[in-house]
C-alpha positions as CSV (number, residue, x, y, z in Angstrom):
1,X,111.4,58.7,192.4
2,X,113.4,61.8,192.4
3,X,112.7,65.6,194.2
4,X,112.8,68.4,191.7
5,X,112.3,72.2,192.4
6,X,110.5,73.0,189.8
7,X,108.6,76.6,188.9
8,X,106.9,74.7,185.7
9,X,104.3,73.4,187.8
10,X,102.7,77.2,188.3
11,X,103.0,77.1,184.6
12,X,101.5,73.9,184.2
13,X,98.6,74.4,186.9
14,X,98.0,77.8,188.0
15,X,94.6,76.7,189.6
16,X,96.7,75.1,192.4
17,X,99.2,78.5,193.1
18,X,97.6,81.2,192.3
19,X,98.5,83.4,195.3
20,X,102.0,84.5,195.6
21,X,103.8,84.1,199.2
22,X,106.3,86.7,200.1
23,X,108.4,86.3,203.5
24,X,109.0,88.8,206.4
25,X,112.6,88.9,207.6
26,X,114.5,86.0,207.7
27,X,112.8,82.1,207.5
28,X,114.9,79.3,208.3
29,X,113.2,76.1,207.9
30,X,114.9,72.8,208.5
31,X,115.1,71.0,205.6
32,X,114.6,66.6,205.9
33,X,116.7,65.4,202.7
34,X,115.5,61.9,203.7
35,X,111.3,61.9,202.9
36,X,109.9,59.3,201.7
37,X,108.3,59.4,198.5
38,X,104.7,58.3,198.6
39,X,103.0,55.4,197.9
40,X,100.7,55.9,194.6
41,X,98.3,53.2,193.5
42,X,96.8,53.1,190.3
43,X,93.5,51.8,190.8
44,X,92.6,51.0,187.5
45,X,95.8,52.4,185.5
46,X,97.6,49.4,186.5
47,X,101.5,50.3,187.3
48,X,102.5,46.8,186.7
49,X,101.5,46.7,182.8
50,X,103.1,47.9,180.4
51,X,100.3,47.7,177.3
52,X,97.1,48.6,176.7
53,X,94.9,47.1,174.0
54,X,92.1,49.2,173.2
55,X,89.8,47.9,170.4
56,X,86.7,50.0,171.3
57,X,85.4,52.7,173.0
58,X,87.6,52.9,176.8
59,X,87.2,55.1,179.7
60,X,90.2,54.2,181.9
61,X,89.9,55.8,185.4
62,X,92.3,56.6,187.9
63,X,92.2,57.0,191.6
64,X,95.6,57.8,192.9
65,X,96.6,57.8,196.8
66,X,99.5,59.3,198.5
67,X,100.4,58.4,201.8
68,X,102.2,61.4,203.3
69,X,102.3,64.5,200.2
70,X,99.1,65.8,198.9
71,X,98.7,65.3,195.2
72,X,98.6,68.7,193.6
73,X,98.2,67.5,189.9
74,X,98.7,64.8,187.0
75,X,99.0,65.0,183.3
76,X,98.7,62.5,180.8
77,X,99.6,62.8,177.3
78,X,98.6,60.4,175.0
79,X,100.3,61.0,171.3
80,X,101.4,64.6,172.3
81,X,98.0,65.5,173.1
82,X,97.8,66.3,177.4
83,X,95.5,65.8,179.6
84,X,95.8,67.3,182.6
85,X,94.0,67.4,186.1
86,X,93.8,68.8,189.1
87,X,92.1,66.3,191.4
88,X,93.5,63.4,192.3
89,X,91.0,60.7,190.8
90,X,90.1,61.0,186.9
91,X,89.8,59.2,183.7
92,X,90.6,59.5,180.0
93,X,88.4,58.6,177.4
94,X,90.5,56.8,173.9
95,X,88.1,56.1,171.0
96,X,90.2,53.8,168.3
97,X,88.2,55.9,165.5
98,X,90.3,58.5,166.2
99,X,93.3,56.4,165.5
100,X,94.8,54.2,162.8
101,X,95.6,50.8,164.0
102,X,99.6,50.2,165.6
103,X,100.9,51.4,168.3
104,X,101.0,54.8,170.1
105,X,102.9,56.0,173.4
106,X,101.0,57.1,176.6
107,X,102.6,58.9,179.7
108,X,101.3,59.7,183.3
109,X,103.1,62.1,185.2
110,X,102.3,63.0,188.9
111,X,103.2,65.9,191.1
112,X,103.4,65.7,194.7
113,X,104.8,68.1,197.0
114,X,107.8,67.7,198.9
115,X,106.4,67.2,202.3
116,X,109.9,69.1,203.5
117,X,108.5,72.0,205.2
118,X,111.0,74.2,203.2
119,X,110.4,77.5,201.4
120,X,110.2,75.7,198.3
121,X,107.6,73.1,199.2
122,X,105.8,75.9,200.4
123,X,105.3,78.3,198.0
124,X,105.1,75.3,195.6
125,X,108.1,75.3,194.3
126,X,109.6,71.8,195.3
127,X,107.7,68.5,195.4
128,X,108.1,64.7,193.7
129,X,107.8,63.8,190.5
130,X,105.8,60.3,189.3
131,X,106.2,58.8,185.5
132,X,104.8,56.3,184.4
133,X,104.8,55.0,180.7
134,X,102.3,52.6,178.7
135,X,102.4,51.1,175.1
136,X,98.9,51.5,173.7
137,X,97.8,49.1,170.9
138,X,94.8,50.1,168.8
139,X,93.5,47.0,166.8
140,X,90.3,46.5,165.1
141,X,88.6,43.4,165.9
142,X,88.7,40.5,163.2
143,X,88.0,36.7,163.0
144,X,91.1,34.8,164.3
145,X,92.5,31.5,162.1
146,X,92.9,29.1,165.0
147,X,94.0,25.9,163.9
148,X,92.7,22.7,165.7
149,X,94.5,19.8,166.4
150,X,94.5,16.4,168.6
151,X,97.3,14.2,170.4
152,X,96.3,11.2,172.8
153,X,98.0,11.9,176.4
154,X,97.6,9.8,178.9
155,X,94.9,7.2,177.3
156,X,92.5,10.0,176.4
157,X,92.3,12.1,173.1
158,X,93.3,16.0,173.7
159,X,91.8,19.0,171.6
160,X,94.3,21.8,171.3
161,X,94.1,25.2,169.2
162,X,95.9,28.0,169.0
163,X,95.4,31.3,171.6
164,X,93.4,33.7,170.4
165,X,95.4,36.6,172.4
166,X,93.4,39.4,171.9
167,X,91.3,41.6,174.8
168,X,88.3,41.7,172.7
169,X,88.0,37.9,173.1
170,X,84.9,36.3,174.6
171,X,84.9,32.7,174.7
172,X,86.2,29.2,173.3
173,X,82.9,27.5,173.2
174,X,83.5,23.6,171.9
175,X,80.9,21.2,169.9
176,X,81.8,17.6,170.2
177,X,79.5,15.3,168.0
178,X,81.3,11.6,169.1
179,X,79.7,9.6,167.0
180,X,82.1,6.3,168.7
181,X,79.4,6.1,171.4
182,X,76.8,8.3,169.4
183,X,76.7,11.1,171.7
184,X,77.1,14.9,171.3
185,X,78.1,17.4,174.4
186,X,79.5,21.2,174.6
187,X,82.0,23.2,176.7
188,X,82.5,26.7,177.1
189,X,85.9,28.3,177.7
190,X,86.1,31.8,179.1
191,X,90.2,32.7,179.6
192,X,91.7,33.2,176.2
193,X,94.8,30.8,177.9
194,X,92.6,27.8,178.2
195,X,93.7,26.7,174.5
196,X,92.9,22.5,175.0
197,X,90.1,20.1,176.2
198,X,90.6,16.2,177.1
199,X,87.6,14.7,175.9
200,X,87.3,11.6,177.9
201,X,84.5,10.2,176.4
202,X,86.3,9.4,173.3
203,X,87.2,5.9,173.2
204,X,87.5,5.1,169.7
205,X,85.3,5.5,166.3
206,X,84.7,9.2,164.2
207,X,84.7,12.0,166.2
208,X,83.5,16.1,164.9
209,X,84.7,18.8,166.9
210,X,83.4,22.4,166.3
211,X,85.6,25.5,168.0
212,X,84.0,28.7,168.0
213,X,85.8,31.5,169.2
214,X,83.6,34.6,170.3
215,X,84.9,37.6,170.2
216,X,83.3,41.4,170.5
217,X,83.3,44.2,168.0
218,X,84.2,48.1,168.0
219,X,80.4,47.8,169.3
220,X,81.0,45.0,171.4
221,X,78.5,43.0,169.8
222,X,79.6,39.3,169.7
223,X,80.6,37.4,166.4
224,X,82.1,34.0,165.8
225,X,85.0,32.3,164.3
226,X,84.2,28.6,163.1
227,X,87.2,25.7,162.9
228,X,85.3,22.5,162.0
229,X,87.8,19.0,163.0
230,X,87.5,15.3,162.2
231,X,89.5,12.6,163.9
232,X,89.2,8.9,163.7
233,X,90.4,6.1,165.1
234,X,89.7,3.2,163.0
235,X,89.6,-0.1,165.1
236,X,90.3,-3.4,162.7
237,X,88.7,-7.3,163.7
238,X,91.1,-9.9,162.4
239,X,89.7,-13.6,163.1
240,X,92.2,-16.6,163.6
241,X,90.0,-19.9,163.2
242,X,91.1,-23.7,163.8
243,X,89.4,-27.0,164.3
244,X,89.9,-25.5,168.1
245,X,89.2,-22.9,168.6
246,X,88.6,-19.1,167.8
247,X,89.8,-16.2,168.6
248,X,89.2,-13.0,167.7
249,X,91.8,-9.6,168.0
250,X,91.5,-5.7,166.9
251,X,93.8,-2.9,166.9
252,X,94.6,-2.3,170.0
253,X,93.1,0.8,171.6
254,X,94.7,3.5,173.4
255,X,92.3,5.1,174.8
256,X,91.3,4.4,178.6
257,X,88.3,2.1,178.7
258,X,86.6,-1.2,179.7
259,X,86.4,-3.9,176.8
260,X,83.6,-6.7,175.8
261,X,83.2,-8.9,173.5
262,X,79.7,-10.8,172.6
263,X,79.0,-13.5,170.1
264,X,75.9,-12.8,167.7
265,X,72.9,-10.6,168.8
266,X,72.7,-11.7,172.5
267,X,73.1,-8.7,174.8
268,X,75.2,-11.1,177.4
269,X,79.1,-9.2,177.5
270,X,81.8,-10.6,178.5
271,X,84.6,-8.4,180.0
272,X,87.9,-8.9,178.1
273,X,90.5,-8.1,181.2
274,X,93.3,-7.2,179.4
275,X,95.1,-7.1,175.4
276,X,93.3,-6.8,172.5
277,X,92.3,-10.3,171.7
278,X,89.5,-13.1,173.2
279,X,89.7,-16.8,172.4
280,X,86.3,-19.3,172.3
281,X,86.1,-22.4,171.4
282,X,85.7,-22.8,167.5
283,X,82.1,-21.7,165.8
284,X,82.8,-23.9,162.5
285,X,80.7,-23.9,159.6
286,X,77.6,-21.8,159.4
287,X,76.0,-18.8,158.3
288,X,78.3,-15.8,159.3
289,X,77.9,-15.0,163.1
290,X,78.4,-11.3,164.4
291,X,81.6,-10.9,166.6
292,X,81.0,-7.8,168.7
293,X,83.6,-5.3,170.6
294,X,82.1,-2.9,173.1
295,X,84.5,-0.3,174.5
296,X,83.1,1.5,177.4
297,X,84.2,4.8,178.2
298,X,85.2,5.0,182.1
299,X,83.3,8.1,182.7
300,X,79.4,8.0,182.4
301,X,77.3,10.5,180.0
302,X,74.4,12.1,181.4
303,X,72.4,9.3,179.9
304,X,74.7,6.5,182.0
305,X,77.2,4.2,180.6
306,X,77.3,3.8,176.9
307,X,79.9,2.0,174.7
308,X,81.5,2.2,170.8
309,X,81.2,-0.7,169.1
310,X,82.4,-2.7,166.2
311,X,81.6,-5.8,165.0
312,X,82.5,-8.0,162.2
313,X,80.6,-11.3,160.8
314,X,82.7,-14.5,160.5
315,X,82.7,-18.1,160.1
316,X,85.0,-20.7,159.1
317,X,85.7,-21.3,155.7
318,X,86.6,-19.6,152.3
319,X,83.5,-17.2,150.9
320,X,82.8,-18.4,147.6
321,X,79.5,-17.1,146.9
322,X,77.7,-20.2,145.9
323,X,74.3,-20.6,147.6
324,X,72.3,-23.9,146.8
325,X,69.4,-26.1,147.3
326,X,71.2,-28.6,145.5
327,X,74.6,-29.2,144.3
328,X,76.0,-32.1,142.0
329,X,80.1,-32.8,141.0
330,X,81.0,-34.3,137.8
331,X,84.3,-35.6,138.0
332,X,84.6,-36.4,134.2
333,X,83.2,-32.6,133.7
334,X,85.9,-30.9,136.4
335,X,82.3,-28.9,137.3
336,X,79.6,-28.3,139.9
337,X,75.9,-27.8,139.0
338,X,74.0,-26.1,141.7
339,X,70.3,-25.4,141.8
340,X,68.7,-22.5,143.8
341,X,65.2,-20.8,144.3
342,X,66.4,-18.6,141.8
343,X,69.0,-19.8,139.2
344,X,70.4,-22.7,138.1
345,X,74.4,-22.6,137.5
346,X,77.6,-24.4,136.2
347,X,80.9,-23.4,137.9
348,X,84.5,-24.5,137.3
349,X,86.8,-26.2,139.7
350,X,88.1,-22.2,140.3
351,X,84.1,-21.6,141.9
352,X,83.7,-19.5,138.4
353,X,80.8,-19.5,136.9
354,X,80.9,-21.6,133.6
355,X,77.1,-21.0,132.4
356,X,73.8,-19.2,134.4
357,X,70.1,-19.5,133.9
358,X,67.8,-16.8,136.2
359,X,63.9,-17.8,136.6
360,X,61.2,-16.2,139.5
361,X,61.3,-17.7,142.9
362,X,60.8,-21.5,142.5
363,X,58.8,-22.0,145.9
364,X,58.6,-25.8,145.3
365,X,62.5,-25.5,145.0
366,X,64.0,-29.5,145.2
367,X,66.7,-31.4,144.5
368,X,65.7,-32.3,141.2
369,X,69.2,-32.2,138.9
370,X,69.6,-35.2,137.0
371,X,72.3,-35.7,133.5
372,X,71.5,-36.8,130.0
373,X,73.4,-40.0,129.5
374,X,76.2,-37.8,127.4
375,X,76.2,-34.7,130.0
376,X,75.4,-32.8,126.9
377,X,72.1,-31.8,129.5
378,X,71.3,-30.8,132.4
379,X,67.4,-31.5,134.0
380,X,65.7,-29.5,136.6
381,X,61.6,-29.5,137.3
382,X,61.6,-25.2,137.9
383,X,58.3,-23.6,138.7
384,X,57.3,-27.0,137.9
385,X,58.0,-27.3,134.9
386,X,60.6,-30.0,133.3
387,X,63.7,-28.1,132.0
388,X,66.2,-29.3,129.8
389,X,69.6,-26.9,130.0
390,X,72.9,-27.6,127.8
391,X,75.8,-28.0,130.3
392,X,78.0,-25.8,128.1
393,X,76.6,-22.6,128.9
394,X,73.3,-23.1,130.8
395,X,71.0,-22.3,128.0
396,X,67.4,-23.5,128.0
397,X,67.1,-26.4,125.6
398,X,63.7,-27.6,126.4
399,X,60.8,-26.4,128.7
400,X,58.0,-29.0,129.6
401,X,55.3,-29.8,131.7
402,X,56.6,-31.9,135.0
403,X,54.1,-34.7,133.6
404,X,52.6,-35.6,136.9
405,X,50.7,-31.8,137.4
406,X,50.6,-28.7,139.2
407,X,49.8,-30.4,142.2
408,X,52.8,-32.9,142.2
409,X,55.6,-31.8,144.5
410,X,58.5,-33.8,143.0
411,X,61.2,-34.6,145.6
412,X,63.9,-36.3,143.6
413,X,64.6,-37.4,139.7
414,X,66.9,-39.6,138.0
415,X,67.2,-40.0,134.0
416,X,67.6,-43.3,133.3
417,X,67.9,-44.0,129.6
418,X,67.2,-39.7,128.5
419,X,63.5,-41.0,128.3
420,X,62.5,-42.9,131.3
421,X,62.6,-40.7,134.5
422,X,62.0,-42.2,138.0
423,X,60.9,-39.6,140.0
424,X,59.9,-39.4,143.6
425,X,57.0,-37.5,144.7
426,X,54.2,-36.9,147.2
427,X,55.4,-40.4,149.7
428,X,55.4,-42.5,146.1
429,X,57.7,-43.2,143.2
430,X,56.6,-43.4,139.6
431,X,58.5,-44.5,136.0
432,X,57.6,-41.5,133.8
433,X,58.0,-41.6,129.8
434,X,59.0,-37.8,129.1
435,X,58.3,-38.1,125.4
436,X,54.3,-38.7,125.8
437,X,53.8,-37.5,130.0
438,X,52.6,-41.0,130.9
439,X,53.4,-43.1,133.9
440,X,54.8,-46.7,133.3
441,X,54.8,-47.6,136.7
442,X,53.5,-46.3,139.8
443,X,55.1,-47.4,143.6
444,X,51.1,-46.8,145.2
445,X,51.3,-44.9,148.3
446,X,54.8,-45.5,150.4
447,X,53.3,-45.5,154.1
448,X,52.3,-42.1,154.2
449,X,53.4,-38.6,152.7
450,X,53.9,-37.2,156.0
451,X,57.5,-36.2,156.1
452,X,57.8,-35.5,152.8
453,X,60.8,-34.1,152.8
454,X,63.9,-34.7,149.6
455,X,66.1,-36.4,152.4
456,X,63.5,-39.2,153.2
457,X,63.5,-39.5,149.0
458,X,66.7,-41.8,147.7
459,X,67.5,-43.3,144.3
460,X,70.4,-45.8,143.7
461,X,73.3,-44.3,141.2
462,X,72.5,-47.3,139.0
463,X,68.8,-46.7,139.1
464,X,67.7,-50.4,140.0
465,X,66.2,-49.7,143.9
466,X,64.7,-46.6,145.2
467,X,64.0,-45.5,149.0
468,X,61.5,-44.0,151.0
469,X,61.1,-43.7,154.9
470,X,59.5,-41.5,157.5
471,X,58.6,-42.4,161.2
472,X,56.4,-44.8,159.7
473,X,58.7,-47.3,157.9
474,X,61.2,-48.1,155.8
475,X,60.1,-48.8,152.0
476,X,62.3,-50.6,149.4
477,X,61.3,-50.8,145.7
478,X,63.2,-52.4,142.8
479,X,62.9,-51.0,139.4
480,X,62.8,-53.8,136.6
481,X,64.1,-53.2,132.8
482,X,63.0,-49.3,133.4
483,X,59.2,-50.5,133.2
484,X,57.9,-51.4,136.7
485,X,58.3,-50.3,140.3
486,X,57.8,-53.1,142.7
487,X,58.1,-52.7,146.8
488,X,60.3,-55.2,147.5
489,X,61.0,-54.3,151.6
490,X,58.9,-52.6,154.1
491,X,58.5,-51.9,157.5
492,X,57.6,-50.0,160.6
493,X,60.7,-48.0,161.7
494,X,61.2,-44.4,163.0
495,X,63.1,-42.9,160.3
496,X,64.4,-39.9,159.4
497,X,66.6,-39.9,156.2
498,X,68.0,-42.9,153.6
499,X,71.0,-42.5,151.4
500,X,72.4,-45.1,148.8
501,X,76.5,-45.7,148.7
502,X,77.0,-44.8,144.9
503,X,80.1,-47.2,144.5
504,X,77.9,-50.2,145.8
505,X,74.4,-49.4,144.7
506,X,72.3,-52.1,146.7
507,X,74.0,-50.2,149.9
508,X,71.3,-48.0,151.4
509,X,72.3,-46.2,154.6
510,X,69.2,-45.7,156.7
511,X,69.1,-42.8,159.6
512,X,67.1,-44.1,162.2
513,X,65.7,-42.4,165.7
514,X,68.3,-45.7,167.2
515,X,70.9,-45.3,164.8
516,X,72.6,-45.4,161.5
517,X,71.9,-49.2,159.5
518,X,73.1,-50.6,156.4
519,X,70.5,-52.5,154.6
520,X,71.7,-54.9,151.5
521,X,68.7,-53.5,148.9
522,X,68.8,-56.9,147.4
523,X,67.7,-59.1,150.7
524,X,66.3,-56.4,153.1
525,X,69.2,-58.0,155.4
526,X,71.3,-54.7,157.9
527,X,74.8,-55.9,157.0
528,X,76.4,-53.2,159.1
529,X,76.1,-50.1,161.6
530,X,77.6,-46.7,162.1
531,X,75.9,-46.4,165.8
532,X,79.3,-44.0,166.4
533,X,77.6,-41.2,165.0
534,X,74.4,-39.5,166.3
535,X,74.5,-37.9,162.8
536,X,72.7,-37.6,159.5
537,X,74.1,-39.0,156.9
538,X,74.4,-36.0,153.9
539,X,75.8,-37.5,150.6
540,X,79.1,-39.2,149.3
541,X,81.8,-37.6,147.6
542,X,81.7,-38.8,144.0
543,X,85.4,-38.2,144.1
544,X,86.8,-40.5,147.5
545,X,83.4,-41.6,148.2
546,X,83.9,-40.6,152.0
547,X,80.8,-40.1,153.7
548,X,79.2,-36.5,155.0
549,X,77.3,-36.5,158.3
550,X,76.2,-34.2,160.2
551,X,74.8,-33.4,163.8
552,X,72.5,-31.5,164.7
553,X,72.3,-32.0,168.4
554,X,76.1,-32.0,168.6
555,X,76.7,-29.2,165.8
556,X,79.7,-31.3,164.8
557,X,80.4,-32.3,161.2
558,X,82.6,-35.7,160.3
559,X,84.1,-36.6,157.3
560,X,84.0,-40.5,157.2
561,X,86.1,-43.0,155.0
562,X,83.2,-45.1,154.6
563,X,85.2,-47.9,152.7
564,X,87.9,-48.1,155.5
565,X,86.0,-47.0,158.6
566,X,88.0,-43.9,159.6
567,X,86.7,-40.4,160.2
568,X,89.1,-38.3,158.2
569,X,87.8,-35.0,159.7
570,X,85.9,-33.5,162.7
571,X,84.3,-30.0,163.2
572,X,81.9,-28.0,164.6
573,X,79.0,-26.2,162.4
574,X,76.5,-23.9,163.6
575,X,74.0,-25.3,160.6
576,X,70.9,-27.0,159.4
577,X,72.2,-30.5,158.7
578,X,71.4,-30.3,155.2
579,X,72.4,-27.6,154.4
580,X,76.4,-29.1,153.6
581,X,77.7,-31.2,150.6
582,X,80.5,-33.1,150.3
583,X,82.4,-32.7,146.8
584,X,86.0,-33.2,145.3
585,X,87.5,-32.7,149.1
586,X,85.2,-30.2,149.6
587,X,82.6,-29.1,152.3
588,X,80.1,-26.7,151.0
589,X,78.0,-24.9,152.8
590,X,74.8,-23.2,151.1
591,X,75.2,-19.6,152.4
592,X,78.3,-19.2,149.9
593,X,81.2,-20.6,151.2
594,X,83.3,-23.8,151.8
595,X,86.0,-25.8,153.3
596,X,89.3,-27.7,151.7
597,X,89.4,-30.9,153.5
598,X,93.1,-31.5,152.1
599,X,93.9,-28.1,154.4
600,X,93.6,-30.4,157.6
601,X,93.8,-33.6,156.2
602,X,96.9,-35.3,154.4
């Protein structure tokens, strides 16, 4: 600040001087060079700034206070045009209408007097002089482009956009639909500086974020801007399965949370303490159990704890996509035939399907396939009716009644010379000539037809004895020249299943409540055990002719050299027992997938 004599101010304000002061004789007045300019605060003017935005309508007041000389009179010129006052408080009124948008110059100037006690100061003539400058921006109000982005700090995800810097901003308001733990939650943002958000619910999974900036108009009416954001964070299961054991790993996560893993639909978690992996003992064979991963935010919702999950369904094997009631190999054919509720099908050894036949739901659905003596056919009793099929491509070659009625539920059939069938059905076993439906030879009533289930049902490869059991007994019959059934062996055990060796076809493995027996068909004598296994015996390979058995109440599956007395394989399934088949060093299992043997067995 600098002290000026100065005759404009008369000029300027002649409301403060009007009178003129003339002195008698002489005046000496003692004049203090050192005063101290006053103190003047801009009360809402603010001295520290050096830009003003205005965007509507303003009324900017003042209020200015000296501390020792009076105020006699401020001007303010905004783009040449002066304002001027003679009071000490005021305001000045700036409507952006009146201007086009960029930048203009304002100036405040305030006049004090002296405070001197000279001549001057008296008559008006000497005093201080305040200037103070401001930059004033008019700008109409538009939509910003804010661009949202994300970055993961710390283990949680961070929301950042650009600053809206504009003073007819209103507010960041932030819509956050995290569908990772399927939640949705706001924030509102009222400084134009706060330009991020750490969400730390986000612990993984598809999350939308919606910014809307507020901002006011030239009639301060509020209007939005609208940035719309999608992240993800995809998390990956990978499965690693032995004979052993199991374990299961996923992308590891960054984010800050707790992690669980569960087996199938049970609601029982188990906290994974650290990595991103969890080992169990092995699952085996089976349908396809669900693997779960929970990842639990460490903050609550309002709703309490809640997680983002993943989960994948596994089990051990190769998916091949063949489901089956039953399934046959023919080694001289390089082919499996499979039969289903639904279809009957030839695939090649590359589990390809060679030929196809679709029919309705076959609710009496058995094992029922059975060759022609040249594998030019294929038999089946669907919807119970007998059906011949060409093993080339699966077309029907003949469809014919079953022979023994509607209200026959056949269990098992063998061709034995393309015109003599033995079939097994309702606890009995009959000779069947397919050219006229007439029976040859009828068993009688094996015990009972409780239990009558295929696996209590068994044929010889040769033909020449047939099986039947339940917790009744044990019944043996002998089939003579292909025209009579006699019972050769009974008796009274608790039974389960029976199975003939194919390579030695008077072999017939019986599954008993006590134990696995070998009965020689031809003198009813038990010529061996296999008491190692609480098991049920499933079928031979036609290819090695090791044996398939499998436990329920252990859930383990053995493969079994039968001829040498070695089990060649052991795993776990998660299974109905007969629901497996052994074929060419394969295990099938009936949900569409199976197992090389020759992967853990050399």
């Amino acid at each position: 600040m600098k002290k000026l004599v100065f005759s404009i101010l008369i000029g300027l304000i002649p409301l403060i001087y009007s009178c003129t002061y003339s002195p008698v004789g002489e005046n000496f007045v003692e004049v203090d060079q050192n005063t101290t300019p006053p103190q003047v605060q801009n009360l809402t003017l603010d001295l520290n700034d050096d830009t003003l935005h205005v965007w509507t309508k303003s009324r900017y007041n003042f209020n200015l206070v000296s501390d020792n000389q009076p105020i006699v009179g401020v001007i303010i010129t905004l783009n040449e045009e002066q304002h001027v006052y003679d009071k000490t408080s005021g305001y000045i009124d700036i409507d952006p209408a009146a201007f086009h948008e960029g930048m203009y110059p304002m100036e405040m100037k305030v006049y004090t007097t002296s405070g001197t006690g000279s001549l001057a100061d008296v008559t008006g003539n000497e005093g201080f002089l305040f200037t103070k400058e401001w930059v004033v921006v008019f700008e109409n109000p538009k939509a910003p482009n804010l661009k949202l982005t994300s970055s993961i700090e710390n283990g949680f995800i961070k929301f950042s956009w650009d600053k809206f810097n504009s003073s007819f901003f209103h507010a960041y308001k932030l819509s956050i639909d995290n569908k990772g733990i399927n939640d949705r939650y706001s924030v509102a943002l009222y400084s134009s500086d706060s330009t991020s958000f750490i969400d730390s619910l986000y612990v993984g999974g598809q999350i939308n974020v919606t910014l809307t900036t507020e901002f006011y108009d030239l009639n301060r009416d509020i209007h939005t801007a609208v940035v719309n954001y999608t992240y993800d964070y995809p998390v990956d299961i990978q499965f690693a399965e032995n004979l052993d054991s199991l374990t299961i790993s996923w992308t590891p996560n960054p984010f800050q949370c707790q992690t669980y893993y569960s087996l199938g639909d049970t609601i029982s978690k188990v906290l994974v303490p650290s990595g991103n992996s969890y080992t169990i003992p092995t699952t085996g064979l089976g349908e396809p159990l669900l693997h779960r991963i929970d990842f639990e935010p460490l903050k609550s919702t309002i709703w309490g704890k809640t997680t983002h999950y993943l989960y994948e369904r596994h089990t051990l094997g190769t998916e091949d996509g063949l489901r089956f009631t039953d399934m046959l190999y023919k080694p001289d054919m390089n082919s499996y035939f499979l039969k289903d509720p639904m279809f009957v099908r030839e695939v090649d050894e590359n589990f390809q399907t060679a030929g196809n036949y679709d029919f309705p739901y076959d609710y009496n659905n058995n094992p029922t396939l059975t060759f022609s003596k040249d594998n030019q056919s294929l038999y089946a009793i669907v919807n119970q009716k007998r059906m011949r099929f060409s093993t080339s491509d699966m077309k029907v070659l003949e469809e014919l009644p079953n022979g023994l009625g509607d209200n026959a539920t056949i269990q098992v059939m063998k061709n034995l010379n393309d015109t003599i069938f033995l079939v097994g059905y309702d606890g009995r076993f009959c000779l069947l000539n397919i050219q006229n439906d007439s029976i040859i030879s009828d068993s009688g009533p094996l015990g009972s037809i409780r239990g009558n289930s295929y696996y209590r049902f068994a044929i010889s490869s040769d033909g020449h004895y047939a099986a039947f059991c339940n917790d009744l007994g044990l019944h043996i019959c002998e089939v003579v020249d292909n025209q009579q059934i006699i019972v050769q062996y009974e008796d009274s055990g608790n039974d389960i299943s029976c199975l003939f060796n194919p390579r030695k076809p008077n072999e017939l493995l019986v599954n008993a409540m006590d134990g696995i027996y070998v009965v020689d068909c031809s003198t009813g004598q038990t010529i061996r055990n296999l008491n190692q296994f609480v098991a049920n015996p499933i079928n031979f390979d036609p290819v090695t002719n090791n044996l398939l058995l499998v436990s329920y109440s252990q859930k383990k599956i053995f493969v079994y050299d039968y001829d040498n007395d070695v089990i060649k394989l052991e795993l776990n399934h998660h299974a109905n027992p007969w629901d497996f088949r052994l074929l060419n060093n394969y295990i099938f299992f009936n949900s569409g997938y199976h197992l090389a043997i020759t992967d853990y067995v050399h």
